[in-house]
N, C-alpha and C positions, 0 to 999 in steps of 0.2 A: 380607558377602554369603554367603549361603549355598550348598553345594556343588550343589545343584537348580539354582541359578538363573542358576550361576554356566555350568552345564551348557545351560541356554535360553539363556541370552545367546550362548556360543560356539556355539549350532547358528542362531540366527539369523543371527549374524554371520557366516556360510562363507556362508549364502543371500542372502547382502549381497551376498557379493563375486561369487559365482557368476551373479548376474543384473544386476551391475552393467553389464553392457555393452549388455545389454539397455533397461536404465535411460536409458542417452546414448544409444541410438541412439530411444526415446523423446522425450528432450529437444529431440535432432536436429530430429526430423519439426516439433515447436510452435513452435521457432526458426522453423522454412522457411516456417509459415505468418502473413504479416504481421498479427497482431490489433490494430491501428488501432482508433480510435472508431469505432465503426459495423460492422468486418468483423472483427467477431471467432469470425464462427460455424466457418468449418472446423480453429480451433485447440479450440472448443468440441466440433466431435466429434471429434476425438481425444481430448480429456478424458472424453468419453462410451463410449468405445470402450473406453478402459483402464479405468474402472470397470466399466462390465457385463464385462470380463473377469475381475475382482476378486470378480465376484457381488455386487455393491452394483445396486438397486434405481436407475435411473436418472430422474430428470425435468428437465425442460426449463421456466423458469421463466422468463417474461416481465417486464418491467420495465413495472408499468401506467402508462398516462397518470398517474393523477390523483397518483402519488408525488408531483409536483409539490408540492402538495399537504400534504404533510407536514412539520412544522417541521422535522424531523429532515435534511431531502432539501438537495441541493444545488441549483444554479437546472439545471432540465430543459434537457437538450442537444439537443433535437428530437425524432420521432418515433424511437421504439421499436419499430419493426416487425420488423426485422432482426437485433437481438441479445437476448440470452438471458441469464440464468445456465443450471448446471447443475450440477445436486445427487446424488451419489448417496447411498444407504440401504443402510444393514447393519442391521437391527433386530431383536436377538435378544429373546425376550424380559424378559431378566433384564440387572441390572449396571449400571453407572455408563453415564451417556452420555457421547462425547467428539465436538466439532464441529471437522475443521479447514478452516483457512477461506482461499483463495487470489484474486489476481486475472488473472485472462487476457489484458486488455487492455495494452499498452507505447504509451509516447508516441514521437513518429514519431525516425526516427532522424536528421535533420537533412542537413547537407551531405556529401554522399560524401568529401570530400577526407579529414576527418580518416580516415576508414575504412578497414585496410589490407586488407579485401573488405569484399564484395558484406554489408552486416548485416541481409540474410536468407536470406543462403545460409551456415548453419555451415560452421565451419571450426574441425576439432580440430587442434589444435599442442601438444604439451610439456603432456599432461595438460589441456589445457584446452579448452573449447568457447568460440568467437568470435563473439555475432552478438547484433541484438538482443532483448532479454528472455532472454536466458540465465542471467544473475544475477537480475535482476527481474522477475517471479518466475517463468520456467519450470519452470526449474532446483528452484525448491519442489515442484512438481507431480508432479516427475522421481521425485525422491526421495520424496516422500509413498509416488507408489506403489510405489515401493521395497521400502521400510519394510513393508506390508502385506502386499506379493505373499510377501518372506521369512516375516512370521510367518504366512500362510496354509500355508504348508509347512514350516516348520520347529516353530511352536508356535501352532496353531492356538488355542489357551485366550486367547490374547494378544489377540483378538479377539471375547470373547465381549459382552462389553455392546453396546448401538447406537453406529454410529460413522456419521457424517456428511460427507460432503466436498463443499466448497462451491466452484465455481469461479466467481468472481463479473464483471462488465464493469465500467467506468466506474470502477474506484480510483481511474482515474488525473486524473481532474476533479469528480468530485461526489462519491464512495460511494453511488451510488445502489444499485447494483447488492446488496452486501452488505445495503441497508436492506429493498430487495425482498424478500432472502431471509429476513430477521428476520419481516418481514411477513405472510409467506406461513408462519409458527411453527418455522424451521428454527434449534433453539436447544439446547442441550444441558447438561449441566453442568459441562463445562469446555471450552474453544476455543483450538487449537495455528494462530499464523498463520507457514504456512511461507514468510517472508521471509526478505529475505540481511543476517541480522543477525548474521553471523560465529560464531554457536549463541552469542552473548551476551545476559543479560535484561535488556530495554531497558523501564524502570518508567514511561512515560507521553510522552506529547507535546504540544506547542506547538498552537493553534489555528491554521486554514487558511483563509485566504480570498483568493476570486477575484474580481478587479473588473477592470472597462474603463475608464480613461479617456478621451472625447474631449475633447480639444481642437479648437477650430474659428479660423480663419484667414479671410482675402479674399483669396479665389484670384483670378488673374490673369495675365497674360502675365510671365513672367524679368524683365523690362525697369521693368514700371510699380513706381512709389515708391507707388503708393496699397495695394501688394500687401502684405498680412500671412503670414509664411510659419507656420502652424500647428509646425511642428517645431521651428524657432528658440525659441516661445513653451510649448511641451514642456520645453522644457530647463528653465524658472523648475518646471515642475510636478516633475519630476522631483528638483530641488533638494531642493525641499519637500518630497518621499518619504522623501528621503535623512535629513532634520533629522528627520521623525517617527520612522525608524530608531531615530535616535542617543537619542531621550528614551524608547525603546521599551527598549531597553537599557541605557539610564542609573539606570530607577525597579525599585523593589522587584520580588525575583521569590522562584518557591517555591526550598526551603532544597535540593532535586535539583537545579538548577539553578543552584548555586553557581559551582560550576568550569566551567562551558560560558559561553565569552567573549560570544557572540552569539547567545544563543538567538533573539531574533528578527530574520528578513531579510526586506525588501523587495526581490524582484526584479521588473528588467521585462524581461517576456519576450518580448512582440512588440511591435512598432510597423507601421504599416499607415496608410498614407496616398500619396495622391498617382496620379496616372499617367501623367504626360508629364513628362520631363527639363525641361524649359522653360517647363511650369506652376507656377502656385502653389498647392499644394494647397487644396484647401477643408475638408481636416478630418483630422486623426492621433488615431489609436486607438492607447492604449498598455495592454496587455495586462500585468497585474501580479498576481502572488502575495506575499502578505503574513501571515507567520508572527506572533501575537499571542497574549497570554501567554490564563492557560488561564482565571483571573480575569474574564474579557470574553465574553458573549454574541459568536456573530456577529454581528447587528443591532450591537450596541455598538461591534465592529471595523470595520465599515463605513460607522458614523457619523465615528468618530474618523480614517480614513482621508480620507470626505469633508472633512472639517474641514481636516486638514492640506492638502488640495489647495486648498481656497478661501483658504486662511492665505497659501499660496503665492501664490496669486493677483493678489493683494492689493497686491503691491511690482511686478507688469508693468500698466501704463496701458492695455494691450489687454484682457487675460485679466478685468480688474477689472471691465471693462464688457461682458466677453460669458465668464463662469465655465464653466469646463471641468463634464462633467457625468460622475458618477461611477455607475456601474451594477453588479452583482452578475453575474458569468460562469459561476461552478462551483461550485466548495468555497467554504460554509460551515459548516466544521467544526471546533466547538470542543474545546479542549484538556483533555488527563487526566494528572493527573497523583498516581498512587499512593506514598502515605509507605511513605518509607526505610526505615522501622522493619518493613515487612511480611515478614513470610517468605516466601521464594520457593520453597525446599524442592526445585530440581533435579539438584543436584549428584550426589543418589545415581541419578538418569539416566542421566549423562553420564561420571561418574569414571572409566569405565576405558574408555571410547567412543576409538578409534584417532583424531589427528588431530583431536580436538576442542579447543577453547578455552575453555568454558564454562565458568563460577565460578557457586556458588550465589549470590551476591551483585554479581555483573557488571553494575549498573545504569548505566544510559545513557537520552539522550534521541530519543525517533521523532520523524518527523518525518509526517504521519498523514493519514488522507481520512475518519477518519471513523466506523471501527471499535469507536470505543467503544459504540459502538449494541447490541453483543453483550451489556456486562456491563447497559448501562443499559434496554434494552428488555428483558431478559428474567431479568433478576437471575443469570444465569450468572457462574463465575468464569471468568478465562481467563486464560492467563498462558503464557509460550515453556515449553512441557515441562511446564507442572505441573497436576497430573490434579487439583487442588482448593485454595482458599486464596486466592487471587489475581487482582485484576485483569486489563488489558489492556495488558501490553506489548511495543509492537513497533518495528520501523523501517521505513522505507521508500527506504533506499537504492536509489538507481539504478543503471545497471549496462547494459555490453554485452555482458561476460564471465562466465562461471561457472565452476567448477574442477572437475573430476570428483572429485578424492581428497575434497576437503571439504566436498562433496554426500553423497559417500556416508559422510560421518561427520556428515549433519545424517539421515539415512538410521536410523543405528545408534543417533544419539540416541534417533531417535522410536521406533523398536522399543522401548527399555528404561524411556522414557515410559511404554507400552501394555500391558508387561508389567508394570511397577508398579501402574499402575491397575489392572488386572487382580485383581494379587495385595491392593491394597486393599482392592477392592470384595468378594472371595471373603473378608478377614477379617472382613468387616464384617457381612454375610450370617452367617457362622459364629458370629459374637456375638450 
């Protein structure tokens, strides 16, 4: 490293620290506000707010009807009237472009009990912010603009190509959101997604998909024997999830996925039937996410899931004669997965970054909504930190938590990302 650079590094890094607290109490405010499906807009203007303070060009992008529409899209969650993405724009005219790409939206945060507060009211303790979407992904967003506001003042060069930041809705059931913004041509030449992937490079993901099954029953009074309890007969369907699991895991997979024991899970996440204690339901809806290898179309993972449930069905004398019906809810997103052998080339990012864990070769598996739509709709590279080269690697770790210290060493990362490209793009031009 050169003694120039070594000199921008350390002057961005004091403006790391110096506006770090600024940075959490940023954080704070997107914790406070609940981004739920559908109410995601007033943690979208605070994303709005802190770019146009950034001097990024701000818009506000709609999620059209007809995405529906598109192979790409997940199954449409209802009207759109209400939530957004939002993009801002730095567009110099000269220099490499860089897109990074985040989601606003967190799934709900469940029963209070496990909770030791209120998880949307922050709560800093012992370095750390407590609430939800603070690990995933606020806490990105925190430190993105972090990262920027320092090289805005420390080494404004750091900044010369167009840069992009993309706050997208819906990661967290279909990737619509991101598809919108692909859509609408927000694409670049390379794409940093600030997830909580520990600043490790995670080389590809498993496919996702969301289906419903019902189950249907003969409802009736507790008492009558003519009653069929739909739940009871759940449990043969659920079986038979479980056995497509285990041959899901048992058969060939790619050579990254050696050492990870179960890449693929089938969970069931809700169940939904019934409304009187002393009824017998008339019908149970079982809500399931089903991780499938990256080989398989969706269409194909949703065939093959239908199948195993009618397999199932097949061995109960009810279900045989009235078959559960298997429908599409969100994610159908298939799987990526980039060869081992690729260069990742971030190390020289990250090597002397405080509090970092990042190896140039730290490969792992995400777990995804859908994002590969960056490299594949628009032939961009994108990869955690690397300004060219690569793929789309990420995770989608979940999370209530986020750490201050190793936010602002995912912070320090991306300054020395930006200053890299930078200094590539200016040799590049010079040649």
């Amino acid at each position: 490293m050169s003694g120039l650079r070594r000199s921008v590094i350390s002057r961005v890094d004091q403006a790391i620290e110096a506006q770090a607290e600024e940075a959490f109490s940023t954080l704070s405010r997107l914790v406070a506000a609940p981004s739920l499906l559908g109410s995601e807009a007033a943690d979208q203007e605070i994303v709005a707010e802190e770019l146009a303070r950034l001097d990024f060009q701000v818009e506000r992008v709609p999620i059209p009807a007809d995405i529906r529409r598109d192979p790409a899209a997940g199954v449409f969650q209802g009207p759109y009237t209400s939530h957004y993405d939002v993009i801002g724009r730095r567009v110099p005219t000269q220099g490499r472009s860089l897109l990074i790409n985040g989601h606003i939206d967190v799934v709900p945060a469940g029963e209070p009990q496990p909770w030791t507060t209120d998880p949307f009211r922050p709560d800093r303790r012992n370095g750390w912010l407590y609430g939800r979407g603070a690990g995933d992904m606020k806490g990105g967003f925190a430190m993105t603009f972090l990262a920027i506001s320092a090289l805005r003042e420390a080494y404004p060069r750091g900044l010369e190509g167009p840069l992009f930041v993309v706050s997208a809705v819906e990661e967290e059931c279909t990737g619509n959101g991101t598809l919108a913004a692909v859509r609408e041509g927000y694409l670049a030449d390379a794409a940093v997604l600030a997830e909580p992937t520990g600043l490790s490079v995670l080389l590809g993901g498993v496919g996702i998909l969301w289906v419903e099954i019902g189950v249907l029953g003969r409802p009736g009074h507790a008492a009558s024997a003519r009653s069929v309890n739909p739940l009871d007969a759940a449990i043969t369907v659920i079986n038979g999830l479980r056995r497509f699991e285990e041959t899901m895991n048992s058969g060939e997979r790619a050579p990254i996925l050696a050492n990870v024991s179960r890449p693929y899970n089938v969970n069931i996440g809700t169940i939904n039937g019934g409304d009187w204690a002393s009824s017998v339901p008339s019908v149970v809806r079982l809500g399931v996410r089903v991780g499938f290898p990256r080989s398989w179309s969706a269409q194909m993972a949703e065939e093959r899931v239908t199948d195993a449930v009618l397999d199932a069905a097949q061995g109960d004398p009810w279900l045989r004669e009235h078959p559960p019906a298997v429908r599409s809810t969100g994610f159908r997103a298939e799987g990526h997965v980039l060869d081992a052998s690729t260069s990742i080339g971030v190390g020289d990012a990250s090597s002397t970054c405080p509090g970092s864990r990042l190896a140039p070769h730290d490969a792992g598996l995400g777990q995804h909504d859908g994002r590969p739509l960056l490299p594949q709709r628009g032939g961009l590279s994108s990869a955690l930190l690397r300004p060219h080269g690569t793929p789309h690697p990420w995770n989608r770790r979940g999370g209530g938590t986020g750490e201050h210290r190793r936010r602002r060493s995912y912070a320090c990362t991306l300054h020395r990302g930006l200053v890299r490209n930078t200094n590539v793009a200016r040799r590049e031009r010079a040649a």
